[in-house]
Backbone bond lengths (Angstrom), bond angles and torsions (degrees), N, CA, C in turn:
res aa  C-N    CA-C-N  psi(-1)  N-CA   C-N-CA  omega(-1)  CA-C   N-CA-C  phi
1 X - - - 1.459 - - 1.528 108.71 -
2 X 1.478 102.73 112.97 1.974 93.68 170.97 1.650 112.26 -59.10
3 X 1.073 107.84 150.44 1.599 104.08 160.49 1.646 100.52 -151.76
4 X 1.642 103.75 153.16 1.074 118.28 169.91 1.616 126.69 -100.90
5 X 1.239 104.62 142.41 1.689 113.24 -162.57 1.228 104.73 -124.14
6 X 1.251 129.62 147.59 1.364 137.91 150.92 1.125 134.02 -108.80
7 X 1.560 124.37 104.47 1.408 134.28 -134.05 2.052 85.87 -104.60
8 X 1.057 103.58 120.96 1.475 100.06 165.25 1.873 109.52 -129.64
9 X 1.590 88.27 108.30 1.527 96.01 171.31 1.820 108.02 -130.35
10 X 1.622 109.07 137.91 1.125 100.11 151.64 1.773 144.71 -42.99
11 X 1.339 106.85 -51.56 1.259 113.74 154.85 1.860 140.90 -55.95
12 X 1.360 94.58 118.75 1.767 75.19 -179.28 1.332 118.87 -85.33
13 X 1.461 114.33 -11.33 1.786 106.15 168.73 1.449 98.89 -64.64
14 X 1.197 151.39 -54.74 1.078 157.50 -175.69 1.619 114.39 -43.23
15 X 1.255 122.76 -72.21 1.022 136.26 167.03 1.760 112.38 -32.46
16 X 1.674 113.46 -42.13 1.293 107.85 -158.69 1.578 88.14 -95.05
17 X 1.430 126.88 -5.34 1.318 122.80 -164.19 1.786 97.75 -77.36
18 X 1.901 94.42 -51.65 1.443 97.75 163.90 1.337 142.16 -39.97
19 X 1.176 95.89 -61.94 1.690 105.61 164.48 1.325 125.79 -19.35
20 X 1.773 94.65 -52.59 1.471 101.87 -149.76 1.871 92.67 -93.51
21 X 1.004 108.41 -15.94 1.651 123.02 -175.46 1.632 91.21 -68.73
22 X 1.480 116.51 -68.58 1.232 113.03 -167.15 1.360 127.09 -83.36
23 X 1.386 120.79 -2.35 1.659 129.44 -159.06 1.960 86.41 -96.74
24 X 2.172 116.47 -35.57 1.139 90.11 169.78 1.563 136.39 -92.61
25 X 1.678 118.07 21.76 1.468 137.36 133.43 1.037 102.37 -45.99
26 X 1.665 165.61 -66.93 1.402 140.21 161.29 1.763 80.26 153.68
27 X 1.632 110.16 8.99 1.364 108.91 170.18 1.311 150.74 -118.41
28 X 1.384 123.13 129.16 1.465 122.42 -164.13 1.472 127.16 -59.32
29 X 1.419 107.47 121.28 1.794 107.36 170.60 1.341 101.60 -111.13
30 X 1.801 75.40 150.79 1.842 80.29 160.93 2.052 102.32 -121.18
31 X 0.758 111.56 169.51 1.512 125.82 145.78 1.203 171.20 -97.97
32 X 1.365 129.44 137.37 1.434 116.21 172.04 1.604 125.62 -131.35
33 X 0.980 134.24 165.41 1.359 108.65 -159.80 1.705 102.78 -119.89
34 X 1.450 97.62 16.76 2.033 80.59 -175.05 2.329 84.64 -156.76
35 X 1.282 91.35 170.58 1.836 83.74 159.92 1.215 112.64 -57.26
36 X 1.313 107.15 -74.30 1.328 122.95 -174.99 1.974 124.52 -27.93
37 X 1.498 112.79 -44.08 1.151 123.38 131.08 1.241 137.84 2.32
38 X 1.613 105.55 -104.59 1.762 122.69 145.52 1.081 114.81 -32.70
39 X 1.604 152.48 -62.17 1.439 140.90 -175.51 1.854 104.02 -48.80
40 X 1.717 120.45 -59.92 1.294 112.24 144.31 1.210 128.16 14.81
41 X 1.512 105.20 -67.04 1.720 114.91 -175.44 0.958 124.28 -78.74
42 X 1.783 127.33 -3.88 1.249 138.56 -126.52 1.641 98.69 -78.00
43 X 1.156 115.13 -35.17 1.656 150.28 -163.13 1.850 90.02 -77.12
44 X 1.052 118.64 -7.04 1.788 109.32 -176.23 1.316 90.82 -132.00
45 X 1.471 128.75 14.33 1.963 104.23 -167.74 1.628 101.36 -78.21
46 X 1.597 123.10 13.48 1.445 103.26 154.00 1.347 141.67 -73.57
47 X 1.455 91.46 -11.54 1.204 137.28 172.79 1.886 123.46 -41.95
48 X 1.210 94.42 -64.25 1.659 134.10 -169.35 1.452 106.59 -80.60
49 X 1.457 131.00 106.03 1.753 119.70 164.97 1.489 117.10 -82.53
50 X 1.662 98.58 12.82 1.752 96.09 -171.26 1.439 102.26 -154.87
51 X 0.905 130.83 135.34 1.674 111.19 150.13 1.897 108.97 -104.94
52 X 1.249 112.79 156.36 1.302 113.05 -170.67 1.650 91.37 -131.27
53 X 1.303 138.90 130.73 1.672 134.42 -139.18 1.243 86.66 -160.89
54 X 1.589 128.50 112.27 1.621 151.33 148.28 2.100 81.56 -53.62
55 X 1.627 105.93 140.45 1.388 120.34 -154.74 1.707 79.81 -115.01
56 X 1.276 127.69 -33.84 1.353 108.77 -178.09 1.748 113.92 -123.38
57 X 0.762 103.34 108.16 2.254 102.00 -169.90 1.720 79.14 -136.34
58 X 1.336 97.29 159.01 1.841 119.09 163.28 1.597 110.48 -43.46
59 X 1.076 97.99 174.23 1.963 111.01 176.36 1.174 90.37 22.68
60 X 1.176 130.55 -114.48 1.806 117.70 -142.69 1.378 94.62 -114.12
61 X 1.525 101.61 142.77 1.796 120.91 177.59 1.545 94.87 -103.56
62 X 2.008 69.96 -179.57 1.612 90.72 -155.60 1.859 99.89 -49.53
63 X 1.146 125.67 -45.96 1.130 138.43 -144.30 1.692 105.11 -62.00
64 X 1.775 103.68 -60.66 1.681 102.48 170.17 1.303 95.86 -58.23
65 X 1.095 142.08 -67.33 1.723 122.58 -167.72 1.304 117.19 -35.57
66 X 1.362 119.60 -41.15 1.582 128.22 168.62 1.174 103.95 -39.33
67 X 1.631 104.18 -78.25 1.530 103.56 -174.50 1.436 136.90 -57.36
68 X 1.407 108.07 -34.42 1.568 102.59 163.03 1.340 139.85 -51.06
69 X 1.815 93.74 -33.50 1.254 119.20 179.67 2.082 114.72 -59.64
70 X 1.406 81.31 -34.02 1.610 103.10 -155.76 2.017 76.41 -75.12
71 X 1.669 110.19 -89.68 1.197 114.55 163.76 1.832 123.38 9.28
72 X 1.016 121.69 -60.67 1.440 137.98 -178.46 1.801 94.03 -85.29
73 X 0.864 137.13 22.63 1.948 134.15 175.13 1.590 105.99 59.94
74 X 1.245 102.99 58.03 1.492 105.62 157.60 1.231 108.21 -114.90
75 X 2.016 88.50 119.10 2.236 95.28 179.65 1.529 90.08 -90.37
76 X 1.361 119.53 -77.29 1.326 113.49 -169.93 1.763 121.35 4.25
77 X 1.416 92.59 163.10 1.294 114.18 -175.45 1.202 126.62 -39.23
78 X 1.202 174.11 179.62 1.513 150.40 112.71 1.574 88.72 -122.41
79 X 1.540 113.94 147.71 1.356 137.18 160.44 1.468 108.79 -112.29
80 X 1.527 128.57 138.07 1.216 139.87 170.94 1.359 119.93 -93.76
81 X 1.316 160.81 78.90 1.384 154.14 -153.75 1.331 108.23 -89.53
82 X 1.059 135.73 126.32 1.479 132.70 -166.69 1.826 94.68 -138.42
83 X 1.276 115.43 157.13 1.406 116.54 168.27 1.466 108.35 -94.09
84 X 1.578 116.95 -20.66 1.325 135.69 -166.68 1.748 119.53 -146.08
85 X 1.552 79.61 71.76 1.771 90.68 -176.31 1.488 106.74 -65.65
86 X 1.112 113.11 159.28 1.998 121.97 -178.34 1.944 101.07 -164.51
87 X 1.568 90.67 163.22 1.552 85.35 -165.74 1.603 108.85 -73.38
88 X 1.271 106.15 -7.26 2.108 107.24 -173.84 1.698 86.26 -65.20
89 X 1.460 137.32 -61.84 1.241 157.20 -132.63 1.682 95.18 -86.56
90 X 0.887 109.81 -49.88 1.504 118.39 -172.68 1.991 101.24 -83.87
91 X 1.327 119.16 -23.39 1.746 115.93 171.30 1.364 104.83 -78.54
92 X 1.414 118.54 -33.80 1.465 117.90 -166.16 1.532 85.55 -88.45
93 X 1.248 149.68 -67.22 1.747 131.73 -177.95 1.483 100.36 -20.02
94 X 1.279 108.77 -67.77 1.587 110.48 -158.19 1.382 111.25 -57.25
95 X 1.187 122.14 -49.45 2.040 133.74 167.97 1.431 92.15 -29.86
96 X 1.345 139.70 -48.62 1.098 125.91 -146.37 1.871 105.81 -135.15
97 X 1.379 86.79 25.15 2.177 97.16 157.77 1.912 98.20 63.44
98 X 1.691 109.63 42.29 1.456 87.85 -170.73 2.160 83.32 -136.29
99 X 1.137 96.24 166.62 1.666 102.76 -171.89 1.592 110.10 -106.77
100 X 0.808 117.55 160.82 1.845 109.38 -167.10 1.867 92.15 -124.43
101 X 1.574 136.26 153.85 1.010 129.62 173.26 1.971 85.32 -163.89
102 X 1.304 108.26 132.67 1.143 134.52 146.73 1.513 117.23 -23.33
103 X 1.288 122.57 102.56 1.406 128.88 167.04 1.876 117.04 -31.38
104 X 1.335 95.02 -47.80 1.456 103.78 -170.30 1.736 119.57 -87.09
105 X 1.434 94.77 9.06 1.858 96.65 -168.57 1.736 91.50 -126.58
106 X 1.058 110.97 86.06 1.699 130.31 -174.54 1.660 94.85 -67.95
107 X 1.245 117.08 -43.38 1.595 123.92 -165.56 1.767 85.27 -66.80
108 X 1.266 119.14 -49.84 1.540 96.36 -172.03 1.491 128.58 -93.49
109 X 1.661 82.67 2.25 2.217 85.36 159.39 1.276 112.67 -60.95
110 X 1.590 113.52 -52.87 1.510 122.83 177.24 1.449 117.44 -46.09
111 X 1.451 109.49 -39.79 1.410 114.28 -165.16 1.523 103.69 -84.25
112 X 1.140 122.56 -38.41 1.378 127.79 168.47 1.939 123.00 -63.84
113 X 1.777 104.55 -19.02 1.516 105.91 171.62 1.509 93.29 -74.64
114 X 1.170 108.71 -62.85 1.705 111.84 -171.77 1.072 109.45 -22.50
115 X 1.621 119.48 -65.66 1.580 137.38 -153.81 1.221 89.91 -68.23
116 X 1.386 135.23 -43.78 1.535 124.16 -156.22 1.249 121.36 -83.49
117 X 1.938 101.15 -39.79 1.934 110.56 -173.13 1.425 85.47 -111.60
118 X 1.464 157.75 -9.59 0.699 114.19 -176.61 1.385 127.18 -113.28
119 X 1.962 120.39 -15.67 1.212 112.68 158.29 1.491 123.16 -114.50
């Protein structure tokens, strides 16, 4: 199943690392490069079967983006990417219907899109 994602990371090595991680899953991202960005999109999140959210960037993190996102009727998926997951970070994902995965464990971003949009 293609699906489309919206990868929002501060970083652009990051972002393009994603890309290229998830575009060869057979699935389409798009991007943004800040929160503020992503809210931007807010007007297309019918768009998106996932959001994929860098947990710490300037002005607004992944997390208010979560919530705004959520706030404005977003059910879909949300993933949290953190370099430094902890249980405060991973209770507040869950408060707000979103999944937390380790920056550095790419095999379980994938495994965690699957689990989330796809069964």
């Amino acid at each position: 199943m293609s699906l489309r994602l919206l990868v929002v990371d501060d970083q652009e090595d990051i972002r393009l690392i994603l890309q290229i991680l998830l575009e060869d899953q057979g699935w389409d991202t798009e991007q943004a490069e800040s929160g503020e960005d992503a809210l931007k999109l807010e007007y297309r999140m019918a768009d998106f079967d996932a959001l994929v959210l860098d947990y710490k960037m300037p002005g607004l993190d992944g997390m208010e983006v979560a919530r705004r996102f959520r706030e404005s009727g977003f059910k879909r998926p949300i993933i949290i990417c953190s370099a430094h997951l902890n249980p405060q970070l991973e209770q507040e994902a869950t408060t707000i219907g979103a999944a937390t995965v380790s920056k550095s464990d790419l095999k379980e971003l994938v495994a965690t899109i699957r689990r989330e949009v796809l069964e």
